[in-house]
N, C-alpha and C positions, 0 to 999 in steps of 0.2 A: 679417422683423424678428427680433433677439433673441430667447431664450427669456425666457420672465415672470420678475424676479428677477436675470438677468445682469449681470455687471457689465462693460460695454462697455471695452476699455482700448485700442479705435482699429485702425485696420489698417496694416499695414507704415509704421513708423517709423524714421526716422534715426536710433543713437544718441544718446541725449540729449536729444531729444525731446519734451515732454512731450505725458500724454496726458487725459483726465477721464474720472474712473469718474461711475455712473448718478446719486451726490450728488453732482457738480462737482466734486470735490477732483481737485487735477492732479497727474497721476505723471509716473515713468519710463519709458515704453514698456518700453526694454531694461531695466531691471530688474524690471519689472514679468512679462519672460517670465521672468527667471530663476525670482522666483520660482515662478510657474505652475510651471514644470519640477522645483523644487524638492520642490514638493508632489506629483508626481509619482513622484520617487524615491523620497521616503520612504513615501507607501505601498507601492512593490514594496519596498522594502523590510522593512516589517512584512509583509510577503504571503514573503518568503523567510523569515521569522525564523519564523511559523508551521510552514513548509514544515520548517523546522528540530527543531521540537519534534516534529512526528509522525514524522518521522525516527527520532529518538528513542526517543518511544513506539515505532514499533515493534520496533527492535532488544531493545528491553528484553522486549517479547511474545516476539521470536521466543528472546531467552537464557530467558526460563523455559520455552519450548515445549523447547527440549536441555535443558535440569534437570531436566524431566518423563522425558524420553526415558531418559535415561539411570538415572534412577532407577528405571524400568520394568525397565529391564536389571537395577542390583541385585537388584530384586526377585527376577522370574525366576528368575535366577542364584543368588540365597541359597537359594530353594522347592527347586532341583534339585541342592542341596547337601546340600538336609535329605531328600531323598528318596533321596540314598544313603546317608544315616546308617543310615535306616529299614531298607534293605533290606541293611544290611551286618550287621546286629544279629536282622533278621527278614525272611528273604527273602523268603518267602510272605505276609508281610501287604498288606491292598490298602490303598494311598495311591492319594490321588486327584490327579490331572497337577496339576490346576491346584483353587486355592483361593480363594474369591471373598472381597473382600478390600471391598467397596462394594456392590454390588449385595444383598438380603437375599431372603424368600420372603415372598410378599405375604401380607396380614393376612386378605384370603378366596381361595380357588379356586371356579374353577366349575365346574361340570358341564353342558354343555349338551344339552339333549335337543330334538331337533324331530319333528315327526308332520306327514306329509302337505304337506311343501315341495314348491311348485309356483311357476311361471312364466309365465304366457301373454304375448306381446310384443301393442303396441296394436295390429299385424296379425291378430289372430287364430291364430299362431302358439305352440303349446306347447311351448316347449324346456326344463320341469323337471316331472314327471309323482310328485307324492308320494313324495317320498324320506323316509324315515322312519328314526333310528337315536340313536344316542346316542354323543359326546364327552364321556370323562371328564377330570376336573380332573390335571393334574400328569401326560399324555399329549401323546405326540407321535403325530400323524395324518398320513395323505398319502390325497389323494381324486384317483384315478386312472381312466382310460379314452380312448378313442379318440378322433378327433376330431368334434366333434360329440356329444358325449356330455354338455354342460351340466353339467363341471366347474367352469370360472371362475364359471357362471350361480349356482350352488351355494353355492358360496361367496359370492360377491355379495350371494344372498338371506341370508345363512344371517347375515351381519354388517350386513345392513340398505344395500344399496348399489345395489340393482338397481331405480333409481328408473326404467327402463327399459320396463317391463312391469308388468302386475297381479300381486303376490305373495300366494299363499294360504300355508293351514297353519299352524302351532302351533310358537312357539319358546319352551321353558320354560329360565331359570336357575337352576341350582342347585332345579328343583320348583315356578320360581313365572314367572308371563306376565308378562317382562319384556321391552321394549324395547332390545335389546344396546345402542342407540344411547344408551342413558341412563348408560352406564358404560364411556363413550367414553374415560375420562381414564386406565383403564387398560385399553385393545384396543389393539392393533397391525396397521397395516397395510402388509406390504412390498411396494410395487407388479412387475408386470415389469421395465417398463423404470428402468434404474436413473437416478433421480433424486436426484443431489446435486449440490452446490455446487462451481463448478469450478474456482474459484480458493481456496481452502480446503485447509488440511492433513486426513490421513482425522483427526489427534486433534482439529482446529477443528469440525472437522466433527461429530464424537461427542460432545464436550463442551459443545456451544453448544445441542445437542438433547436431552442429559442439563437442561441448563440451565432450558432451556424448557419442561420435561414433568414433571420430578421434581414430587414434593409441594411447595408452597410453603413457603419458610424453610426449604430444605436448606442445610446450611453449603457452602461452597465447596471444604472437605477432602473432604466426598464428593465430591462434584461429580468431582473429580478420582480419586478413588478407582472411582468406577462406568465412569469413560471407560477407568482402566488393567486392569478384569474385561472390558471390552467388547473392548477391543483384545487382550487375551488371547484370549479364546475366540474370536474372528475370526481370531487366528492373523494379524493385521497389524501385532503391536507393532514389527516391523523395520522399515514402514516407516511411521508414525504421522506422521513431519514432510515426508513425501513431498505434495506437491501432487497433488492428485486429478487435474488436465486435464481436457480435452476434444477432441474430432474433431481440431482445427487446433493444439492445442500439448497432444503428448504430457505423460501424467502415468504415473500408475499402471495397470499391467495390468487387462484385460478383470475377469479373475478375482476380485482384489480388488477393484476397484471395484464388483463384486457383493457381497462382501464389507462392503464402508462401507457401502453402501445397505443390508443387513439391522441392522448395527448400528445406522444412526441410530436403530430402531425400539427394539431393546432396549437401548438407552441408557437409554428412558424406563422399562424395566422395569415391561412388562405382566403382565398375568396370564393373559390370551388373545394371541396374535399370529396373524395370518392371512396367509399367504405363497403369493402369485402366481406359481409355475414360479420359485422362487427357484434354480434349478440350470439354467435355459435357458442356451444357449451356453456352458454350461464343459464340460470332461474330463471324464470320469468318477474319474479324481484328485478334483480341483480339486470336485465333486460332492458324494463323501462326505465329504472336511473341512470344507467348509459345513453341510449335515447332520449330520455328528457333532461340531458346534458347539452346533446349535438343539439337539439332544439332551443336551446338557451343563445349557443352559437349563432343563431339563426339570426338573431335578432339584433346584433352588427352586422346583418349584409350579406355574409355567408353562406352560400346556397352548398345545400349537404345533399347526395346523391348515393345512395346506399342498396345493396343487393340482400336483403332479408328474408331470414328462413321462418314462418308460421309462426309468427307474433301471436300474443295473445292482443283483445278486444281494443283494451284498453292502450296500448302501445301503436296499432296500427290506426289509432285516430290522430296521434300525434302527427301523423303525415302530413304535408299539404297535400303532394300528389302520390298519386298510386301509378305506377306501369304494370299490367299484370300481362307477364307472356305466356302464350301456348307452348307445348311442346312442336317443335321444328322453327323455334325463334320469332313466331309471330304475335301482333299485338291482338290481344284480347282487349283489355279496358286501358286509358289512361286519363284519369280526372281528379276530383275532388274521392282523399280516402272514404269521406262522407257517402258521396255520390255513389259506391260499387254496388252496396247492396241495394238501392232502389232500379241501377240499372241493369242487375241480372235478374230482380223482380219483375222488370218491365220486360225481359225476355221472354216471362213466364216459368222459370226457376223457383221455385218455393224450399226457403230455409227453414227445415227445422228448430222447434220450439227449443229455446235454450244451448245452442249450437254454438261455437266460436267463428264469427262471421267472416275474418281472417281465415280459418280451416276450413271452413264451407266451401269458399270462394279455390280455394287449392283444387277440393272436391269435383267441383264445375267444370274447372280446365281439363280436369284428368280426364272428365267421360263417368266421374260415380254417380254423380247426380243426374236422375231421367226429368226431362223437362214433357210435362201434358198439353203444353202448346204444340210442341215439337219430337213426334211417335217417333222419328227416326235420327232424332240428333246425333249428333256425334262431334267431338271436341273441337273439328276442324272446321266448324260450322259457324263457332262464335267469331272466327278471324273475317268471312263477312259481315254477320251480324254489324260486329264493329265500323266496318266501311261503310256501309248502307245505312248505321241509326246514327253510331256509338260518336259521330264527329262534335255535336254539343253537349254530350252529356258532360254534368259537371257544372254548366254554364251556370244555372239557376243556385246552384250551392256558393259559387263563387262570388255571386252577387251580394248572395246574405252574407258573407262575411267581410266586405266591404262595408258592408252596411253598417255590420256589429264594431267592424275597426272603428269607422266617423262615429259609432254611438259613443266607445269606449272613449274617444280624444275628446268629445265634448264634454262627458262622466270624469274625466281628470281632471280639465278646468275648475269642475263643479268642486269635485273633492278639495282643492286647491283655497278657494275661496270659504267653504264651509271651516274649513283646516287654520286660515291667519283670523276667521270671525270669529270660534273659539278660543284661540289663542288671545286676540285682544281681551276677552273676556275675562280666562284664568290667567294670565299677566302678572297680576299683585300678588296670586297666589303662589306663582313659580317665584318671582322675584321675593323673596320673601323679607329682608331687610330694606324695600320701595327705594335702590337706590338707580334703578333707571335699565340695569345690567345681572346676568346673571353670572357669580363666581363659582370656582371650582366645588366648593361646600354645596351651594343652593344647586348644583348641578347632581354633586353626585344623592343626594338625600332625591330629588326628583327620581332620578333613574330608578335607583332602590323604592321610591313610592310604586314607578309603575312597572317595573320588573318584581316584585315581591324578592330582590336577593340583591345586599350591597356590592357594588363595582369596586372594582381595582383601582388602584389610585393611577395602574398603567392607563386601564379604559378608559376613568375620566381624562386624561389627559389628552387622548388618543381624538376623543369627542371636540373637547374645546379647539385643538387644532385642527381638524375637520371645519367646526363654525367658523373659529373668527382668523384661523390662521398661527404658524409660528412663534410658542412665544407667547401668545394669548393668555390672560390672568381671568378674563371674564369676557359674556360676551351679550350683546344686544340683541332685544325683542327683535329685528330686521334680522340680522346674522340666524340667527335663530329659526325663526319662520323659513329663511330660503334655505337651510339644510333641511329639515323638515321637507318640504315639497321637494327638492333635488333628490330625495330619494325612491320618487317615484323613475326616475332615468333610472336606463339598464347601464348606461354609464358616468363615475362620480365626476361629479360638477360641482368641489368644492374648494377653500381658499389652498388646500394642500397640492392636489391636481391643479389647481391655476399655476401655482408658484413651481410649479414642479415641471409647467408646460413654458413657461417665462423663460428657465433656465437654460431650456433644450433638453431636459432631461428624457422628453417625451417626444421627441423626434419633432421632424419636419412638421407644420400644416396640422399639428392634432387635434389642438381647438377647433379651427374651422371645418376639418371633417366629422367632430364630435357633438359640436354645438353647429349648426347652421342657422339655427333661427339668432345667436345672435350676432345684431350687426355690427354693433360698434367691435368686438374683439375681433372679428372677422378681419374689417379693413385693418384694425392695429397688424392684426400678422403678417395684412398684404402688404402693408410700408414696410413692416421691418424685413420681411424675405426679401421684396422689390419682384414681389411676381403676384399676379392676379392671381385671385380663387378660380376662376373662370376656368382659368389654364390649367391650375393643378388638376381639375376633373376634367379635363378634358374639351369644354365647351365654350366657345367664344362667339354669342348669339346665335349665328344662324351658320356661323363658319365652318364645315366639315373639317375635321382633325382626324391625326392619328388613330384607328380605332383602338391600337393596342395604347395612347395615353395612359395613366394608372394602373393597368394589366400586366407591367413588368417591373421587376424589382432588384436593384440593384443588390447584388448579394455581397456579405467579405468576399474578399480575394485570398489567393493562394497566402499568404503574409500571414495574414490576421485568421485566418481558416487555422494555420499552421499550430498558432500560438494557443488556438482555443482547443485541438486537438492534442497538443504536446501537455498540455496541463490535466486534460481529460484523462491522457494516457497512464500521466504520473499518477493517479489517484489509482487507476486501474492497476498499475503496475505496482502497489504496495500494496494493496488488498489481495496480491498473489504471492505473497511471504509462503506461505506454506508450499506452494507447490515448487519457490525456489529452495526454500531449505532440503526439500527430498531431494533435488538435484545436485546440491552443492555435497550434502551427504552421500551421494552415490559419487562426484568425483573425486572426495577426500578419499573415501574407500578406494575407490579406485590407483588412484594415488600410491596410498599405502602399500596395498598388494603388491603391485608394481617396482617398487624400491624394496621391499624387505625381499622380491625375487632376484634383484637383480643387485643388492647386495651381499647379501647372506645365504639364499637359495641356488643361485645359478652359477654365482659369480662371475658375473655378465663383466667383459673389463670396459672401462670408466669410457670409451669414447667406442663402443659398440655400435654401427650403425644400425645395425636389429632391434635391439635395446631404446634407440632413437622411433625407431618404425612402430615397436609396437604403442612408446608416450603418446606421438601425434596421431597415431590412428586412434588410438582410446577416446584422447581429445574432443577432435574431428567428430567420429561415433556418436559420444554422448552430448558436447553439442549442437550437432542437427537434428537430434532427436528436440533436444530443449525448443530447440527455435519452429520447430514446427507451429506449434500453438501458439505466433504470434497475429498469424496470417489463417489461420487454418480453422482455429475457434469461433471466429466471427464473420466468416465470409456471407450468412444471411443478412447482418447489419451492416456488411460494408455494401452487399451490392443493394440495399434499399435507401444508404443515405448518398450512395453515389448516383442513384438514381434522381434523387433532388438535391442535387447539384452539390453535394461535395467533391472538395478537390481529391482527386486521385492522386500525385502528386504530396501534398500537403499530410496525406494520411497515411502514405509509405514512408516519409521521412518519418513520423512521431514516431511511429513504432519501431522504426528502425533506429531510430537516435535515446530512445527509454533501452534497446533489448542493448544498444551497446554496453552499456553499465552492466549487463549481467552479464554478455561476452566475455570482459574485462578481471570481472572479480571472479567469474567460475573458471578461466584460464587463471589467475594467478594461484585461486586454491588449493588446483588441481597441481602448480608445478612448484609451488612454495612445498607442497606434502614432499613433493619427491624429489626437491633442490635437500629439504631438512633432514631428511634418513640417511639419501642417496649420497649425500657429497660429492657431485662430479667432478670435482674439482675445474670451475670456473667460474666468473662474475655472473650472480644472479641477473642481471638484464641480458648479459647476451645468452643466455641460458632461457633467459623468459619469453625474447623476444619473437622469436622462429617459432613457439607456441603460438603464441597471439594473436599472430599473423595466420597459422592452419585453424585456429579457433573462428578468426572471422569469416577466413573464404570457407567454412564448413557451416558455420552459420547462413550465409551465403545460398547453401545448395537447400537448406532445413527452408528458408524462407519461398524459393521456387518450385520447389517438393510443394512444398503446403499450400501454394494458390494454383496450382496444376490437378490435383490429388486429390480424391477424400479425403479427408481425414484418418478415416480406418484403416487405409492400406501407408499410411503415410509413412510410419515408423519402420516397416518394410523396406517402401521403396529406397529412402533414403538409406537406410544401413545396408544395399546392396550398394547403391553407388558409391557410400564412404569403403566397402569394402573392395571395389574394384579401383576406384582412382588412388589409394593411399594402400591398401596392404598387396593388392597385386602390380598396378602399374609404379608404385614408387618403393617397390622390394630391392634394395641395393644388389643383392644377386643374380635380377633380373636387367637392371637398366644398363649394363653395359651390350647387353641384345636389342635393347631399346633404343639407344643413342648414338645408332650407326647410320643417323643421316633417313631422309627420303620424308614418308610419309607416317610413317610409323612414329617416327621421334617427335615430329610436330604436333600431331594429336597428343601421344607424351606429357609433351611441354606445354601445352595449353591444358588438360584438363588435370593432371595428377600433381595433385596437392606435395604428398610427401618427395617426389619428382625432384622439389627444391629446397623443402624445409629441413633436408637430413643429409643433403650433401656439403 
């Protein structure tokens, strides 16, 4: 019989014909199909007009993703204009490569001290044996040793992760027993393997997780400003609008895409980050420009804590500290990376002429290396050594670089003054029409003197805004001179960044956490917030505060988490054209088949309940199979940003509110094919709608299949469920066995789809 509701318009009629809908009233047959089919069209065609506008949208995403690109290039390109000014006036003064330009130095550092970290697995197995030592704040660490040595374990423990095993010991912040996991919102974790988004640009990529993590109600000027420090110091900004890939459609090299993976982390601009063998499978190149990246990091504040596999020489000096473990988890060395080799020389250890001191040091721990002090050593021997000498080493290295730091700040000064006493000097020469100011002209013909290659009319412009500000025509010997030395900071301190910190653009407090030494901007920001500096960091004289102050970060909320994911997802979700078009084509096939059987081949009659069973199981079938990969694809990058704090919540709705569009249109295609051959004779919506409805709740099972499952069994599991709840439990020749009351009908009636969709 009909569906409930139908409006019956008769079966194959003559021409002219008349026929009676479900109130009596008598139609057209034949026109009664046109229309049907009428109704038809125009929804595919609202369904292409749609198709039309994200189109749209995203041409216009991908023209500002080239206006960003390109404007990264200005950037650059002006920075390394103005760092030949510098050194054409003052060779010897140190400029810093790159000047961070969004990202700032966090409002606390830590210090982390642990005593007595340990491990035992629920076998009874000890793989961390009291590791005891201390990270300090605004350091870069690497914790090294052989294998089996309960490095990763270490770290694990050390950020709260190794819910693996009973963890002992003592982890203090900054002096006080604190839960690392309680100031989660600014820790970093980079895993090994690289986890990111594979159909995403590396800038979609770092912007969307800048997005997600920054303090809530960052303007979106940063936003952009922290992804173009990130892509800098990643040394990716060439290829930023490059598609990341995967295994099966090449994208970006091995290298960088180790590369994206550490940035997504410091997007979010931690203050701890912890990095998994961040340098496995690259070059030893490709090695230390990652590394002398995170070290760049370092120097906002950011203490890096890293597990590294046998660096080369020159990579493991970049360390401040070294932790080098034994095999069965215990400490061997942890000091100054300087400091190793004198202190396994003072063991009586003797390294090999021209040896990698890094690989030597591996060698020691293992047991390869025989020491002439000690006829009968044995690897287990250095874990006292250590207790008994090893407690100051380092100390004497630490000193000289204190020392070197106060030589280097008083050598700036110096540079500084050497740097405006030239400049008074070649003055008349720069200014070259003596009218007080330099213009755009006398600026770019300078650059071009001391770069030997003329600038863009973008760069010059890019410069004079830098000096004198927005707008600027020319700019003054004073203006002048103070960009010049501002570019010895590792972050810009210029009229663009003031005006840009004025606005809010740059969040709460940035001046003051960026400049401290000056005063006067300092109290401006504390009138206009109505809060003391004091407070923001934490300290009010002698007053004990909060020790987590500064160490927690207000993150978006579910709302705004929503809206940055729901836009992520659309970009994603059109760069998967291809893979819906093979879908859409295997239901129009489907489709087809289907009607030309059950018009022409079977001659199935027009209100067939079988005919109905096999439509929605086809349905149902093909998409749960589609919905699988909505949830199933990405389950390594959902559980690593759920891990830093995205919303659960927030991230099942995007995707579930993007796959509805493709529910929607691969249900209509699927029964528009078999409304237009088939002619069932009734109104395409009540004919559409009992589809739509088996199409979502099948999409439904494709989405808990897929966060349940592997992947690989996925298509499986789910085509036996759609074939037990819709082709055996909702068989019209069965359910009247089915529907005789008790227990049996109500399982039924809860889980079996076609159960309702065909009665």
């Amino acid at each position: 019989r009909p569906p409930h509701g139908a409006a019956l318009v008769g079966a194959m009629a003559a021409p002219g014909q008349n026929c009676t809908t479900s109130a009596g009233e008598p139609v057209d047959c034949q026109q009664e199909m046109y229309s049907q089919k009428g109704q038809v069209l125009v929804a595919l065609c609202v369904i292409v007009v749609i198709g039309v506008i994200l189109y749209v949208i995203h041409n216009s995403w991908r023209r500002k993703e080239l206006v960003c690109e390109k404007a990264v290039g200005v950037l650059n390109e002006a920075s390394g204009y103005a760092i030949n000014l510098v050194k054409h006036f003052s060779p010897n003064m140190r400029v810093a490569k790159y000047q961070f330009r969004g990202m700032q130095a966090p409002k606390a550092t830590v210090d982390i001290t642990y005593t007595g970290l340990g491990l035992t697995l629920h076998n009874g197995v000890k793989v961390l044996n009291s590791v005891s030592g201390e990270f300090k704040a605004g350091k870069m660490c690497a914790i090294m040793g052989p294998s089996g040595a309960g490095k990763t374990t270490f770290m694990n423990v050390l950020c709260g992760k190794a819910t693996y095993g009973d963890m002992s010991g003592t982890i203090l912040l900054n002096g006080h027993n604190i839960d690392i996991r309680t100031i989660s919102s600014v820790v970093g974790f980079v895993p090994q393997e690289d986890i990111v988004h594979e159909v995403l640009t590396v800038r979609e990529q770092i912007r969307f997780s800048a997005a997600l993590r920054n303090k809530v109600g960052t303007k979106q000027e940063k936003i952009e400003r922290i992804t173009d420090d990130v892509v800098n110091v990643m040394q990716i900004d060439h290829i930023q609008n490059s598609i990341v890939g995967s295994v099966e459609k090449r994208g970006i090299s091995g290298g960088q895409r180790k590369r994206v993976n550490i940035g997504l982390e410091l997007a979010a601009q931690p203050t701890v980050l912890f990095l998994d063998e961040p340098t496995s499978g690259l070059d030893s190149t490709s090695s230390l420009a990652v590394v002398y990246s995170l070290k760049k990091m370092t120097q906002l504040g950011m203490s890096c804590i890293m597990v590294i596999h046998q660096p080369r020489y020159s990579l493991f000096t970049l360390f401040d500290d070294v932790l080098l473990l034994g095999k069965g988890g215990q400490t061997a060395y942890l000091g100054s990376s300087l400091g190793a080799k004198p202190y396994f020389e003072g063991l009586g250890f003797q390294m090999p002429q021209n040896d990698n001191p890094a690989d030597w040091f591996m060698d020691v721990l293992s047991g390869e290396v025989q020491n002439p002090s000690l006829p009968d050593f044995k690897p287990a021997m250095l874990f006292d050594l250590w207790k008994s000498r090893g407690q100051t080493a380092g100390e004497s290295q630490a000193s000289t670089d204190d020392t070197c730091a106060r030589c280097r700040k008083v050598s700036s000064a110096d540079d500084q003054s050497i740097l405006a006493h030239i400049l008074e000097e070649e003055w008349n020469r720069v200014d070259r029409n003596h009218d007080g100011v330099v213009d755009k002209v006398e600026l770019s013909w300078l650059l071009g003197e001391c770069s030997m290659l003329e600038p863009s009319p973008e760069v010059v412009n890019e410069l004079m805004v830098r000096m004198a500000g927005k707008g600027a025509v020319s700019v003054t010997k004073r203006q002048f001179l103070d960009h010049l030395i501002s570019l010895g900071n590792d972050v810009a301190k210029d009229p663009t960044f003031v005006e840009l910190d004025k606005r809010g653009a740059l969040g709460p407090h940035t001046r003051t956490v960026i400049f401290p030494d000056d005063d006067e901007d300092s109290e401006g920001d504390s009138e206009e917030t109505g809060a003391s500096n004091d407070v923001e960091f934490g300290r009010v004289g002698s007053m004990p505060l909060d020790p987590l102050v500064g160490l927690k970060r207000d993150t978006p909320g579910f709302t705004q988490q929503l809206q940055t994911l729901m836009l992520r997802r659309l970009v994603q979700w059109w760069r998967m054209n291809r893979q819906r078009s093979l879908f859409a084509a295997a239901l129009v096939l489907g489709g087809v088949v289907l009607a030309v059987l059950d018009r022409w081949l079977v001659e199935t009659p027009k209100w067939s309940a079988m005919a109905l069973l096999n439509l929605h199981t086809c349905i149902a079938l093909l998409l749960s199979i589609f919905c699988l990969q909505i949830f199933g694809s990405d389950q390594p990058v959902f559980w690593r940003e759920s891990a830093s704090g995205m919303s659960v919540p927030a991230y099942f709705q995007s995707r579930v509110y993007m796959n509805s569009f493709d529910v929607v249109v691969l249900s209509f295609l699927f029964t528009a094919t078999y409304f237009v051959i088939c002619q069932p004779g009734v109104e395409f919506g009540a004919f559409f709608a009992p589809f739509l409805l088996t199409a979502f709740v099948a999409s439904g099972w494709g989405y808990f299949v897929s966060t349940v499952v592997p992947p690989k069994h996925g298509p499986f599991i789910v085509s036996l469920i759609i074939f037990i709840i819709c082709g055996l439990l909702g068989n019209p020749s069965n359910l009247a066995e089915f529907l005789r009351g008790g227990v049996v009908e109500g399982i039924v009636s809860a889980i079996s789809i076609t159960r309702w969709s065909i009665q």
